[in-house]
N, CA, C and O of each residue as an XYZ file, in Angstrom:
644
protein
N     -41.662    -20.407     20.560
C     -40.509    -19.546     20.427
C     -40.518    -18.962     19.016
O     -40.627    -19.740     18.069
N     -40.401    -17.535     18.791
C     -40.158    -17.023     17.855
C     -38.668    -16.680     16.984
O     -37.708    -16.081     17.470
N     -38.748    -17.182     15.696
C     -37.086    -17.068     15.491
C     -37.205    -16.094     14.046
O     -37.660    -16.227     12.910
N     -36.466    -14.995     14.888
C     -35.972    -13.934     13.281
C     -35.152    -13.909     12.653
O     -33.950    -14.074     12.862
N     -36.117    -13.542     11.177
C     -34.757    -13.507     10.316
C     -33.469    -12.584     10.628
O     -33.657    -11.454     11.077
N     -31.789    -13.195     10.324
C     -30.785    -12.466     10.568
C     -30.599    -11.556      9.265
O     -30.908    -11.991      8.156
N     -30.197    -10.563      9.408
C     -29.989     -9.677      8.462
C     -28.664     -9.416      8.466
O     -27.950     -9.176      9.440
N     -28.248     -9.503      6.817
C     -26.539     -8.863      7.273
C     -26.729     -7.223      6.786
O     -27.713     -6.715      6.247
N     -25.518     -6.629      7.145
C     -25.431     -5.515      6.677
C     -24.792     -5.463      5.115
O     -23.996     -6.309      4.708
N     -25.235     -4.424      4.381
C     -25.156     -4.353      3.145
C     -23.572     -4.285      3.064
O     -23.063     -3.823      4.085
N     -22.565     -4.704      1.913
C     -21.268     -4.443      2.025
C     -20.631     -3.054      1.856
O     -21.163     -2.045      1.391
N     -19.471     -3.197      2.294
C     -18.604     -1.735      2.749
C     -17.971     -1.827      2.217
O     -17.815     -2.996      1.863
N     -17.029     -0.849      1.640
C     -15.701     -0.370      0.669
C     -14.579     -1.717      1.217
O     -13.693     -2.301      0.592
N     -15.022     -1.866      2.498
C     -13.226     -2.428      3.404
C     -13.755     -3.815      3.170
O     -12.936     -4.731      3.260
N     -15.351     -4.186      2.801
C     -15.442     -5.576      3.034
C     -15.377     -6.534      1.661
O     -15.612     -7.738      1.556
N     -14.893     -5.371      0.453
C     -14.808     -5.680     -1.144
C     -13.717     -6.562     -1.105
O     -13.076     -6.613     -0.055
N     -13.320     -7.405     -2.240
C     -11.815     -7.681     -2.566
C     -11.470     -7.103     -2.440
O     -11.925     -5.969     -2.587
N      -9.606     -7.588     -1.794
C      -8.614     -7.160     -1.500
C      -7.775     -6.834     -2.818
O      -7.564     -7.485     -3.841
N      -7.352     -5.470     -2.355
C      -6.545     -5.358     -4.100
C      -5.427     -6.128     -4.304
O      -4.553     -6.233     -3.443
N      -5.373     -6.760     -5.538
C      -4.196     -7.940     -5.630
C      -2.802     -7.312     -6.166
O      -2.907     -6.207     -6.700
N      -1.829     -7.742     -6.107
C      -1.082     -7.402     -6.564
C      -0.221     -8.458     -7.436
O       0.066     -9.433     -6.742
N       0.389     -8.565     -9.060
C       0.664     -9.402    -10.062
C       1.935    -10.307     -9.483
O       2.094    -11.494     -9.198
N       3.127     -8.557     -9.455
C       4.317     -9.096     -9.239
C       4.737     -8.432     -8.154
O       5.333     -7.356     -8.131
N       4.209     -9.514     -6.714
C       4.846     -8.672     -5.225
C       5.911     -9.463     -5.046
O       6.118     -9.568     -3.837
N       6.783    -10.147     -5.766
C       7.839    -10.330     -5.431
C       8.992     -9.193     -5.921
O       9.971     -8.809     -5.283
N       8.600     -8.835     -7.105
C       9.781     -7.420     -7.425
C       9.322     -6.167     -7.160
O       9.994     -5.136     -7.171
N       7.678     -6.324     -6.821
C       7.448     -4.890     -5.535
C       8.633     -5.000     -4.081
O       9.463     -4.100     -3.959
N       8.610     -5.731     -3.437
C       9.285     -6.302     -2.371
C      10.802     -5.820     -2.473
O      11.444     -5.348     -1.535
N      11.288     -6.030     -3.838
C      12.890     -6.077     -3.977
C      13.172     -4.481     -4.618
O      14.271     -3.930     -4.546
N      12.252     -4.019     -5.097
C      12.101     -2.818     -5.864
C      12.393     -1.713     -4.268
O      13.209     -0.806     -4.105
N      11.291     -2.314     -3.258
C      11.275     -1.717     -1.499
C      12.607     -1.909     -1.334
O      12.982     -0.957     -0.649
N      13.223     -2.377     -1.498
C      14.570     -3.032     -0.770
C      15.754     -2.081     -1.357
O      16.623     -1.495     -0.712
N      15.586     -2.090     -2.460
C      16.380     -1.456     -3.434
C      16.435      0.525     -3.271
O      17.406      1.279     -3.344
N      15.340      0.751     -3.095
C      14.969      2.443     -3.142
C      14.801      2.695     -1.498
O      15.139      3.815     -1.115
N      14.402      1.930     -0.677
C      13.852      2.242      0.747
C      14.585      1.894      1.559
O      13.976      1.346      2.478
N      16.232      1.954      1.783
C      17.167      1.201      2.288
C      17.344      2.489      3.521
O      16.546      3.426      3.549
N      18.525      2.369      4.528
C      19.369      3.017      4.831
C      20.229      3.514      4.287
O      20.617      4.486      4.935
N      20.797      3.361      3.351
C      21.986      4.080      2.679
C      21.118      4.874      1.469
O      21.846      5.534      0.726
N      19.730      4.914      1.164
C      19.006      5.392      0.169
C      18.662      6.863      0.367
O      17.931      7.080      1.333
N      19.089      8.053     -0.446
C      18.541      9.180     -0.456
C      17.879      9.943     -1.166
O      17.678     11.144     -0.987
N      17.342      8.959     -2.395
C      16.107      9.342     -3.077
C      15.957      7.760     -3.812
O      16.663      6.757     -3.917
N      14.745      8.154     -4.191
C      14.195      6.753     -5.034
C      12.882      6.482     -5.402
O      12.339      7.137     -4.512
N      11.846      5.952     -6.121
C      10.362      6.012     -6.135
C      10.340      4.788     -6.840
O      11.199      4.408     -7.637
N       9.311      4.191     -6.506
C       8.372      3.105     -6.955
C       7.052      3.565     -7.380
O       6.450      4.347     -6.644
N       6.387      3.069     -8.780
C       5.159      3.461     -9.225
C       3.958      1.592     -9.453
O       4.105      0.521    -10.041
N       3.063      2.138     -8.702
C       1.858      0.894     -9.365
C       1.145      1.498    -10.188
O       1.135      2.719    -10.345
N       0.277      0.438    -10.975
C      -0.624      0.554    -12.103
C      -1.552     -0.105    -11.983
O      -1.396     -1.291    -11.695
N      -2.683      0.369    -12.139
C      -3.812     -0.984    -12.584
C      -3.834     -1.783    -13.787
O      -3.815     -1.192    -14.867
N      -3.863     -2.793    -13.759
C      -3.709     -3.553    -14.576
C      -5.119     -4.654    -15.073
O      -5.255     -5.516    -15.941
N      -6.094     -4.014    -13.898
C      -7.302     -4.562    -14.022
C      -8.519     -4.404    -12.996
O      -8.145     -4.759    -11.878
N      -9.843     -3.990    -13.009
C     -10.384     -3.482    -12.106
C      -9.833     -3.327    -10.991
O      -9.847     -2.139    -10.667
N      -9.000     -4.468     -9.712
C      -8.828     -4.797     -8.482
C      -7.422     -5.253     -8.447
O      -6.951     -5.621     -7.371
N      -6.397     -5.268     -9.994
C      -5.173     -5.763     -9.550
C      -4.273     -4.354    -10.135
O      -4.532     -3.618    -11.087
N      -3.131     -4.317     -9.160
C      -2.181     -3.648     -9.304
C      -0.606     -4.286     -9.544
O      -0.354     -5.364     -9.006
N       0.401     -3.630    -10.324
C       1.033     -4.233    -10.507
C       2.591     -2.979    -10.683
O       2.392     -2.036    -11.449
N       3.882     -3.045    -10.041
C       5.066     -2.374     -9.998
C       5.252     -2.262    -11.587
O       5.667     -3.176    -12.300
N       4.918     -1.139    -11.965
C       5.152     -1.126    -13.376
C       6.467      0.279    -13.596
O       6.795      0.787    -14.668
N       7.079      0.669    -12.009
C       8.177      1.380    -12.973
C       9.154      1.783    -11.805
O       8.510      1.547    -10.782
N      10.299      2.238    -11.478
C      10.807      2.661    -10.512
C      12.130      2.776    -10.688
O      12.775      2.013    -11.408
N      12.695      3.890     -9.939
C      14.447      4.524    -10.425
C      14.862      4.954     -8.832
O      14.397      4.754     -7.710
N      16.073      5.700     -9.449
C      16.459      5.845     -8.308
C      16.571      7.875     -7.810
O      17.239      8.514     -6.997
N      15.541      8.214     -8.816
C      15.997      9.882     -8.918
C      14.901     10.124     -7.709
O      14.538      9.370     -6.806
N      14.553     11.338     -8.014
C      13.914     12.846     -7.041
C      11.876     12.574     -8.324
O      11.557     12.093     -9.411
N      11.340     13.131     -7.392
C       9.874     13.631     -7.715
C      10.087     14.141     -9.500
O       9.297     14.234    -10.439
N      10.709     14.245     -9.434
C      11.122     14.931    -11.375
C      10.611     13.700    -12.336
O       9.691     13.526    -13.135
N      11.465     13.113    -11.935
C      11.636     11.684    -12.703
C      10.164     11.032    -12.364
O       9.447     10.637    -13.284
N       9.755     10.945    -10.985
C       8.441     10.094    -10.847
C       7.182     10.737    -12.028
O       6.597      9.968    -12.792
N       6.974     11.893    -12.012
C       5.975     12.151    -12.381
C       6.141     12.435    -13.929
O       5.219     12.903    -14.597
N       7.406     12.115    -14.461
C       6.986     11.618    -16.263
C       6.524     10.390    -16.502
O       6.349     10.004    -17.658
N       6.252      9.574    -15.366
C       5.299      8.369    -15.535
C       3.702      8.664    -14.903
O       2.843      7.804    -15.096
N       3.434      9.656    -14.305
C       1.777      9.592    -13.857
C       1.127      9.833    -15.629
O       1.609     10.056    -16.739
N       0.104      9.674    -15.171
C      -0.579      9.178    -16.688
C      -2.210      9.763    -16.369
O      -2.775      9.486    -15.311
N      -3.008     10.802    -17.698
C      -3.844     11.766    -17.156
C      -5.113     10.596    -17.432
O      -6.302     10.898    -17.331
N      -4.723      9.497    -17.724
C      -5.869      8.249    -17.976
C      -6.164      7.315    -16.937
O      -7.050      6.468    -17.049
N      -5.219      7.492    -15.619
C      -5.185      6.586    -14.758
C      -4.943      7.155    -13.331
O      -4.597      8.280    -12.972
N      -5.217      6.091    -12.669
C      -5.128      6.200    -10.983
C      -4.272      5.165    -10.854
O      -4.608      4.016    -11.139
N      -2.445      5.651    -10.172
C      -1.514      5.615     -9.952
C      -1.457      5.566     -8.306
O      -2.184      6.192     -7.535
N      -0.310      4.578     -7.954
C       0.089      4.742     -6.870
C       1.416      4.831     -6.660
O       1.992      4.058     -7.425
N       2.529      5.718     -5.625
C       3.652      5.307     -5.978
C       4.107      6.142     -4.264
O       3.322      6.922     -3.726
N       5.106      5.872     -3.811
C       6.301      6.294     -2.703
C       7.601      6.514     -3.378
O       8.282      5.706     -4.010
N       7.928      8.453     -2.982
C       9.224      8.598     -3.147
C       9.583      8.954     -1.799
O       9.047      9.325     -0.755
N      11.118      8.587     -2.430
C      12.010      9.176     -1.013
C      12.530     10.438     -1.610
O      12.901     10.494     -2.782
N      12.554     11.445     -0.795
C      13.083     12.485     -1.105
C      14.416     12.918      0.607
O      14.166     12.729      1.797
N      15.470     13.395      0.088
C      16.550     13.253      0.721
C      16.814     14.576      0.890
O      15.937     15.412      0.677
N      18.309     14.985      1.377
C      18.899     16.258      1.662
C      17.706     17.338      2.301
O      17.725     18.468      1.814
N      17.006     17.144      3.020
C      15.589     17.607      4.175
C      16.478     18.854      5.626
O      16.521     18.768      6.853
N      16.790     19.425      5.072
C      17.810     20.184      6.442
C      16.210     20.740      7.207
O      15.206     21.416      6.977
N      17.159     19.513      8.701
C      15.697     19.906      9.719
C      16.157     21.333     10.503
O      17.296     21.694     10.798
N      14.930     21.981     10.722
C      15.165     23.523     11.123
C      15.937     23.537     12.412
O      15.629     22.577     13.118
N      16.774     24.267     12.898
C      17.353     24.901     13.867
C      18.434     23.568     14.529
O      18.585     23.273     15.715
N      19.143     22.869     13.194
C      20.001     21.746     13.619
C      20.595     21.823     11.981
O      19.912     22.063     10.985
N      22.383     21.484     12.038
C      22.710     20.899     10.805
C      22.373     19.933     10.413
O      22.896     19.630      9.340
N      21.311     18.872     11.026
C      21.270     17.902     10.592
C      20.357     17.496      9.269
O      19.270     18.070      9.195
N      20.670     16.638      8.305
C      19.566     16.482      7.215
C      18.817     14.671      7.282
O      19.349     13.665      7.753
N      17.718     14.784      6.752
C      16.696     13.982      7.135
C      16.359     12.955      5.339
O      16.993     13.138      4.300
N      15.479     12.191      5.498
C      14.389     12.208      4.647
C      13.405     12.218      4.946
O      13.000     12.261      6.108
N      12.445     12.158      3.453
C      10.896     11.981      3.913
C      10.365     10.496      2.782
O      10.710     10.448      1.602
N       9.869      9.869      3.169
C       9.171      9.140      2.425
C       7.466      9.536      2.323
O       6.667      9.852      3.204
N       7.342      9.398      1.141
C       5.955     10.106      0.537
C       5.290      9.442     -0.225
O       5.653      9.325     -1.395
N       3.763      8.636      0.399
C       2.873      8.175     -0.312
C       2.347      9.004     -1.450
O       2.250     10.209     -1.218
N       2.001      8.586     -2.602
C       1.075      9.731     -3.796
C       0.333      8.747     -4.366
O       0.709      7.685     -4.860
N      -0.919      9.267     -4.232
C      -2.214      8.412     -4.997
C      -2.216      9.822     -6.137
O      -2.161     11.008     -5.811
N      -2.310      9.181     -7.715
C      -2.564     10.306     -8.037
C      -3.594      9.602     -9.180
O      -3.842      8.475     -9.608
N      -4.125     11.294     -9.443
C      -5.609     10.903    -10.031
C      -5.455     11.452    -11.099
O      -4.828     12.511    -11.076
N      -5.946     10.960    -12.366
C      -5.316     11.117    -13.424
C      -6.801     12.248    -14.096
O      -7.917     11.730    -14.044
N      -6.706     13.492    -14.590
C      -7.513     14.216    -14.887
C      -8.627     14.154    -16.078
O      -9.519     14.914    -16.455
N      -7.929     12.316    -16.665
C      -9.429     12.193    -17.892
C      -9.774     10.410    -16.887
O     -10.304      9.380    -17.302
N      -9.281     10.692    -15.727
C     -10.077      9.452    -14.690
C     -11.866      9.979    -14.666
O     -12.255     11.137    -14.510
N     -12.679      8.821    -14.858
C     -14.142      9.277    -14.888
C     -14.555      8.963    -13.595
O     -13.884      8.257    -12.843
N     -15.758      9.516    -13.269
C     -16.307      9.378    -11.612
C     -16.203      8.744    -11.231
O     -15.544      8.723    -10.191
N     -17.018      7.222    -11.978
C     -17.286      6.027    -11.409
C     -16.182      4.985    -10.997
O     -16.256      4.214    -10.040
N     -15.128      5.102    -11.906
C     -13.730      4.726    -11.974
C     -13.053      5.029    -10.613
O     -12.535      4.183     -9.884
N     -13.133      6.362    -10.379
C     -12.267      7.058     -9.405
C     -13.027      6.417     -8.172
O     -12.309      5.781     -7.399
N     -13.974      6.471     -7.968
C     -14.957      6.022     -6.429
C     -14.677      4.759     -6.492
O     -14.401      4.345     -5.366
N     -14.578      3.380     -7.852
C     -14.373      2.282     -7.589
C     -12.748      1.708     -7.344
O     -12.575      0.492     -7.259
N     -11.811      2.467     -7.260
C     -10.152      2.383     -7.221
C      -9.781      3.239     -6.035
O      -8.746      3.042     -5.398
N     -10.307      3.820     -5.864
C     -10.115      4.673     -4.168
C     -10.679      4.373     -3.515
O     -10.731      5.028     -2.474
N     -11.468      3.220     -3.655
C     -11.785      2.620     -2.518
C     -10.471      2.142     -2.334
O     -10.025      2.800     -1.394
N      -9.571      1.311     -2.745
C      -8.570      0.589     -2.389
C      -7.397      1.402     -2.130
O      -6.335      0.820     -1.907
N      -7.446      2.684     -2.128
C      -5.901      3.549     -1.223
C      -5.512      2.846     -0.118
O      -4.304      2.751      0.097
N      -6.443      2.236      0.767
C      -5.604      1.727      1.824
C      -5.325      0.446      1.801
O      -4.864      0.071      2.879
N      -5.441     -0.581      0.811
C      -5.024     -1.354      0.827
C      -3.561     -1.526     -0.101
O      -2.803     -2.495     -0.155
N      -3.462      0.136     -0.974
C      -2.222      0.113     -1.566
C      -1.292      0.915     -0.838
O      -0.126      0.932     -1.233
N      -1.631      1.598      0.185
C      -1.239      2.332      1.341
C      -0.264      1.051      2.333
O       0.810      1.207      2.913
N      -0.753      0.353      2.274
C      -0.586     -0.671      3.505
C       0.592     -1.772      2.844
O       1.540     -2.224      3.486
N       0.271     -2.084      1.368
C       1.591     -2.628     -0.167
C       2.770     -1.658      0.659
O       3.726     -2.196      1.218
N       2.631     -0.608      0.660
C       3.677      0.948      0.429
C       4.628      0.828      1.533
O       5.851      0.889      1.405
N       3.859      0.616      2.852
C       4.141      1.146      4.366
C       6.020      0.397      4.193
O       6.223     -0.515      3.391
N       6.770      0.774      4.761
C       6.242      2.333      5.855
C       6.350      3.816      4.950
O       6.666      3.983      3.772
N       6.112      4.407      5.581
C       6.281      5.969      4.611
C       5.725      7.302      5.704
O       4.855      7.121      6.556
N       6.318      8.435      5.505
C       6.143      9.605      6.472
C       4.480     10.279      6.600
O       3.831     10.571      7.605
N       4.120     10.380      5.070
C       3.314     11.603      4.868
C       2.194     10.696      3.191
O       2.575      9.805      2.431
N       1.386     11.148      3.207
C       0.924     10.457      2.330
C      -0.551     11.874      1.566
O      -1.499     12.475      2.073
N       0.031     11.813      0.267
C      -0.519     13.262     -0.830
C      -1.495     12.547     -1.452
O      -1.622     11.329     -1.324
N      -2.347     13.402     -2.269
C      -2.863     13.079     -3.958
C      -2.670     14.312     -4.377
O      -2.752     15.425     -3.858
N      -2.310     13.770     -5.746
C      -1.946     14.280     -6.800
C      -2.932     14.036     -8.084
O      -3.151     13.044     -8.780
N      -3.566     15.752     -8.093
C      -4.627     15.601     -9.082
C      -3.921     16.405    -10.639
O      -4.275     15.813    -11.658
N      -3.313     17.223    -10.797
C      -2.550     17.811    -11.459
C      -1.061     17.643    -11.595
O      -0.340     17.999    -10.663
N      -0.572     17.147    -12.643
C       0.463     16.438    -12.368
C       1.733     17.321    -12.977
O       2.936     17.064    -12.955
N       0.916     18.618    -13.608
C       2.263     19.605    -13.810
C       2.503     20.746    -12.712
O       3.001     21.837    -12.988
N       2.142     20.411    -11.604
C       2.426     21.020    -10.098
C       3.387     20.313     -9.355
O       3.971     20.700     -8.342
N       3.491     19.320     -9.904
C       4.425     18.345     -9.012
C       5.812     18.902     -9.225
O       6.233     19.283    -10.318
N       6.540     18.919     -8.004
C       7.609     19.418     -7.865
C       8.356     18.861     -6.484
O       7.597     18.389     -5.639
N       9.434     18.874     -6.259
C      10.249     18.599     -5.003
C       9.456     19.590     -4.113
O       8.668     19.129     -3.288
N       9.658     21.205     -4.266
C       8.987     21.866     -2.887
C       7.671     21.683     -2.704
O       7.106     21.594     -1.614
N       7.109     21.620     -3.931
C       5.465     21.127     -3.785
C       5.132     19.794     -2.853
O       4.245     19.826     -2.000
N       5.823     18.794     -3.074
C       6.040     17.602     -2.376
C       5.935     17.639     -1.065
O       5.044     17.324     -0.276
N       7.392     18.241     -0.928
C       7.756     18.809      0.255
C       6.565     19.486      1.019
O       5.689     18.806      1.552
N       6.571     21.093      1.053
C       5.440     21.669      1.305
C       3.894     20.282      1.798
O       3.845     19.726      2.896
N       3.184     20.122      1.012
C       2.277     19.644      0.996
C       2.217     18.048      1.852
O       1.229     17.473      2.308
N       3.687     17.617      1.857
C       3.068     16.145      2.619
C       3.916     16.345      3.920
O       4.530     15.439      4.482
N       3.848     18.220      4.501
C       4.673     18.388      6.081
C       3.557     17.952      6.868
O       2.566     17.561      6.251
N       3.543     17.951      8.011
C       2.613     17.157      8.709
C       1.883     18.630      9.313
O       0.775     18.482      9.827
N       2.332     19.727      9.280
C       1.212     20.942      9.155
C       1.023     21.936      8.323
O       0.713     23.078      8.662
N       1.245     21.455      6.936
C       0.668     21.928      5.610
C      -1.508     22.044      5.420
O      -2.289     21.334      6.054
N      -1.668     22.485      5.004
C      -2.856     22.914      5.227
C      -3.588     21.765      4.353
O      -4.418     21.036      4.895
N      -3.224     21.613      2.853
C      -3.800     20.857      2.082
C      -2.519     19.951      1.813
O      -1.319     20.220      1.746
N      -3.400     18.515      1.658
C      -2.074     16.930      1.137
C      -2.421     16.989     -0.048
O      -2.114     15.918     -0.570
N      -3.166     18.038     -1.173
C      -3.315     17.606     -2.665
C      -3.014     18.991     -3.029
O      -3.236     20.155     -2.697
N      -2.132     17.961     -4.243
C      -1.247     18.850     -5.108
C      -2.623     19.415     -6.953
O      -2.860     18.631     -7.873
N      -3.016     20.452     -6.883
C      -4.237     20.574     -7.553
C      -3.312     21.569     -8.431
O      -3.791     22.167     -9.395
């Protein structure tokens, strides 16, 4: 009887460490706090804090204004706002949206960016739930209608450039 060698397959982005997170207990309460029912705007921001760990390093209770005097042109950011007062078309009624943003910070270097985006979906999945999910490569475009616009579910492009 002949016996072959098993071969594994080389590893995959999904089969790396899991991205950790420092403090998911006041990520959790930070969710609780901004992502409620009675909530009509609010954002939470992560940070890297080290190749593979992330950590809730900021969060209020305003509009997209306020989020993005914390993106940073040195880093790859993750964060969910709620954005409120949404008047859905051809009804008085108004809505929100909750909005994933990976954003990429414009002195982020190649190798950096390919080794931290691998993990969007495991900071995607920290985030959930949420409507619409952007990147944000330019961070003086960011705006409520830009937001808006860009994370509708038939907007053409999800990055804000």
């Amino acid at each position: 009887k002949i016996s072959l060698p098993l071969f594994t397959q080389p590893p995959t982005p999904s089969s790396q460490m899991p991205l950790k997170v420092t403090n998911e207990s006041e990520l959790k309460e930070a969710k609780a706090a901004h992502f409620n029912v009675n909530s009509e705007s609010g954002w939470i921001l992560l940070n890297y804090n080290s190749p593979s760990t992330i950590a809730l390093t900021a969060q209020g209770s305003g509009d997209v204004d306020e989020l993005k005097q914390h993106f940073q042109d040195d880093q790859i950011q993750y964060a969910v706002v709620r954005l409120g007062g949404i008047q859905e078309k051809g009804t008085l009624k108004q809505t929100i949206r909750d909005v994933f943003i990976c954003s990429i910070g414009s002195r982020v270097g190649i190798i950096e960016k390919g080794k931290k985006t691998a993990f969007i979906g495991d900071a995607q999945a920290l985030l959930q739930p949420y409507h619409a999910d952007i990147t944000v490569v330019n961070k003086a475009n960011v705006d409520r209608e830009t937001v808006l616009d860009r994370s509708h579910p038939l907007s053409g492009s999800h990055v804000i450039d």
